[in-house]
N, C-alpha and C positions, 0 to 999 in steps of 0.2 A: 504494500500500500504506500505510496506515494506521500508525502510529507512536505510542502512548502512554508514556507516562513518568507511571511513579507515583512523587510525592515525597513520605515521611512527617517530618512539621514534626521542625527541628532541637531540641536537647533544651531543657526547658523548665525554668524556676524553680521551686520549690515555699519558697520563701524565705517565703514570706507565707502563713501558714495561714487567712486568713481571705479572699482574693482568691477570686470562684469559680474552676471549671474552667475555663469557657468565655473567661476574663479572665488566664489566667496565661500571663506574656511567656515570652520566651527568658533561659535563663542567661549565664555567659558563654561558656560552650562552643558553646550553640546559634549567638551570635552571630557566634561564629568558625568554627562547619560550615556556614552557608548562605553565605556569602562564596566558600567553598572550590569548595564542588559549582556552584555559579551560576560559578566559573570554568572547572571541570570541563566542565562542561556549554557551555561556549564555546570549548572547546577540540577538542572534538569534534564539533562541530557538531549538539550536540543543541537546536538551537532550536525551542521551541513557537510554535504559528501560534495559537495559544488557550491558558491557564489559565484552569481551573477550581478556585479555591481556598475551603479552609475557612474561614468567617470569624470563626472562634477566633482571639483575637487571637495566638497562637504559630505560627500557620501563615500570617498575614497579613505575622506579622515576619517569618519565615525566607521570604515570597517578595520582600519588601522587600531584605534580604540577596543574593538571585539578580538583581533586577531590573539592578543597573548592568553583569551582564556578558551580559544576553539580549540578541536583536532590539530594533530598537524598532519594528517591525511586526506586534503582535499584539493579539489580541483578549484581558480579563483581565474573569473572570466571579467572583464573591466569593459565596458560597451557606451558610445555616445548613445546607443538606441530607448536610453530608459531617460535620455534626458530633455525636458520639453517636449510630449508625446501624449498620447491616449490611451486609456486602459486595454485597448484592442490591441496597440501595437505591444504594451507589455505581455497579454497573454501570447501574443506570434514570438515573443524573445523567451518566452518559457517554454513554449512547445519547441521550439531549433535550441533551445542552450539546456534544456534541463537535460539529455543526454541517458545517462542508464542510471543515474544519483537518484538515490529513495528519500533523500533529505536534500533539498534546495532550499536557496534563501537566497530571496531577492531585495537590494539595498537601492530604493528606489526614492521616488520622489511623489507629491501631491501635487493635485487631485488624482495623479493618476492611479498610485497607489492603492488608497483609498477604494477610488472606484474600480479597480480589478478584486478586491477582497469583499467588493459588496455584491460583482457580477458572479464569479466564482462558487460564493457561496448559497447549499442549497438546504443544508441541515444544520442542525447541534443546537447550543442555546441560542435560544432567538434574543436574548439580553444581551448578549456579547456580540452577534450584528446589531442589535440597534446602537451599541455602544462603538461598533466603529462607522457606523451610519452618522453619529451623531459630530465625533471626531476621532481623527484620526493622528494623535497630537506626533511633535518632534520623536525622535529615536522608539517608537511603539514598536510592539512586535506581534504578529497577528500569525497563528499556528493555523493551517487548513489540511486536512487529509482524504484523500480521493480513492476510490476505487480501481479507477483505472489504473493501468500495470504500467503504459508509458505518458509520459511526460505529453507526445503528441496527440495522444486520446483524452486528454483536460478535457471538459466543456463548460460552459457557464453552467451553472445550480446544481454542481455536481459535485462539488465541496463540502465536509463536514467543517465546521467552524470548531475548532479545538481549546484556544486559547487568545484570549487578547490581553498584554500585558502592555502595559503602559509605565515610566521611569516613576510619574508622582508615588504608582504605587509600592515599586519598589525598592524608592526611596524609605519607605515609612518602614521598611522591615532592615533597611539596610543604614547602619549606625553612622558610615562613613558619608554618606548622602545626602542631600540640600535636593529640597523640592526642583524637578528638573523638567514638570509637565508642561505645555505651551498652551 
């Protein structure tokens, strides 16, 4: 069963009005939500067998952030195609990149993000889609699992919704931590 994890890049600077979009880092917040959730994420054994990352440099950083608490058995793809795009063209970069990996995680951006984890999804708790319906805040992390065996057999409503975790929350259990939600 198939495993995706969609991660929307931890919050960004806008300190420099003249840096483009596609060049603006992490603040210091961000800094401190990708550390969290990449322990998060090591804690429960959500490790990816592949990333597929934005190669927005914010979502380069915040995977830079997760990388010392993952595997070091995976495969790490960096793509302009998730960056400025539609939730169609991110399901087309999951169906060609997610490969034969049972665990994917995708380091992406909003609205797109967002609205591929609300297409996607067709079961599980309905509190946790409406809750990424509602937002889909900085560095979140949205767990889905499918039946399907490959990657290119995805279809919209065919997602179980597993987990949505978001940094405020696990800021409050993690001591090292300052509210980090947007």
């Amino acid at each position: 069963m198939p495993r995706l994890m969609l991660l929307r890049h931890a919050k960004s600077s806008w300190d420099d009005d003249r840096a483009e979009d596609f060049e603006r880092p992490l603040n210091t917040r961000g800094r401190r939500a990708a550390p969290l959730m990449g322990r998060h994420m090591a804690t429960h054994q959500l490790q990816p067998q592949r990333i597929v990352c934005s190669s927005a440099r914010r979502t380069r950083e915040t995977l830079a952030g997760l990388l010392p608490y993952l595997g070091e058995d995976m495969e790490l793809r960096l793509t302009r195609d998730l960056y400025e795009t539609s939730e169609d063209r991110y399901l087309d970069v999951l169906r060609a990149q997610g490969g034969a990996s049972r665990n994917l995680l995708l380091i992406g951006h909003n609205p797109a993000l967002q609205d591929l984890a609300l297409t996607l999804i067709g079961q599980g708790n309905p509190s946790l889609t409406d809750d990424i319906r509602e937002k889909f805040p900085t560095a979140a992390l949205a767990v889905i699992d499918f039946e399907a065996r490959r990657w290119v057999d995805v279809e919209p409503k065919t997602g179980r919704i597993v987990a949505f975790f978001r940094p405020r929350e696990l800021a409050m259990v993690d001591t090292n931590a300052e509210d980090d939600d947007e």
